[in-house]
N, C-alpha and C positions, 0 to 999 in steps of 0.2 A: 589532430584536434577532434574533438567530438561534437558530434552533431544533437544539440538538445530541441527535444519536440515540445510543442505546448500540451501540457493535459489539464482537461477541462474539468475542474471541481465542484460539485454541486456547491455542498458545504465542508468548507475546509478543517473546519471543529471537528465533525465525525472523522472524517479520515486520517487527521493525525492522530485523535483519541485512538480509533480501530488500528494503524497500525502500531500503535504502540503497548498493544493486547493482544496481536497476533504477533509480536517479534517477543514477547513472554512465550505466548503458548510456541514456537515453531523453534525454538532457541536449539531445539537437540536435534530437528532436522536441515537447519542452515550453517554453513561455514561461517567461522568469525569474521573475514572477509566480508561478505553479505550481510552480515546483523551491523556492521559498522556502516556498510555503506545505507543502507536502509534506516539507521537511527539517524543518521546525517539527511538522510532526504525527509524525517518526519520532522524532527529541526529544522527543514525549510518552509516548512507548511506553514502559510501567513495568510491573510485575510485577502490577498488576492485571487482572483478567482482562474489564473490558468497561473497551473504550476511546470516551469521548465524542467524538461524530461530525460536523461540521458538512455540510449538502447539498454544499457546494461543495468541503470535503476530500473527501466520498465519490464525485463526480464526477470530482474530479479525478485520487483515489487510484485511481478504473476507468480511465480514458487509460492512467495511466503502466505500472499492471500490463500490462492488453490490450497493450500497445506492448511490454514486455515479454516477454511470450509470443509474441512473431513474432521475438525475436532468438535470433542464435547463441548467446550465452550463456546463455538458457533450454536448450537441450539441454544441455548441461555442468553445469549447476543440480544441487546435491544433491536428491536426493528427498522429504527431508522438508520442505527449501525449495520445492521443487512444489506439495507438500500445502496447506501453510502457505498459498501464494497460492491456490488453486484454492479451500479454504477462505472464506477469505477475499471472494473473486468472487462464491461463494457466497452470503455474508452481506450484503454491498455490494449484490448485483442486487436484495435486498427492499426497500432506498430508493428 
């Protein structure tokens, strides 16, 4: 069975939006595996404010972001899309 953690979402708008910009830009450095289970978790992202977390989304949610933040399109990124992810990283690095 796996054991899901709560992760805490500022705002859940931005972070689906962002991961579904970052699993464009990362698509050549993630297995298909990964891009499926990751487009399955940003299809979870709902207006509630702590999102259930499995080890292995939270692992794999760190790759795509980090990979993320090394592209050109991170510079171009609105800022409160920044936020949102750095947030994020934030809450992810206590798994």
């Amino acid at each position: 069975m796996l054991q899901k953690k709560g992760l805490c979402i500022r705002d859940n708008t931005v972070l689906k939006e962002t991961l579904k910009i970052a699993l464009e830009v990362t698509t050549t450095d993630l297995s298909l595996v990964q891009i499926e289970l990751l487009k399955r978790l940003a299809n979870r992202i709902s207006l509630d404010s702590e999102l259930q977390i499995t080890m292995e989304e939270v692992n794999n949610l760190k790759i795509c972001l980090n990979i993320f933040k090394t592209s050109r399109t991170w510079y171009w990124l609105r800022e409160d899309f920044k936020i949102g992810i750095n947030d994020s990283l934030y809450f992810l690095s206590k798994y």
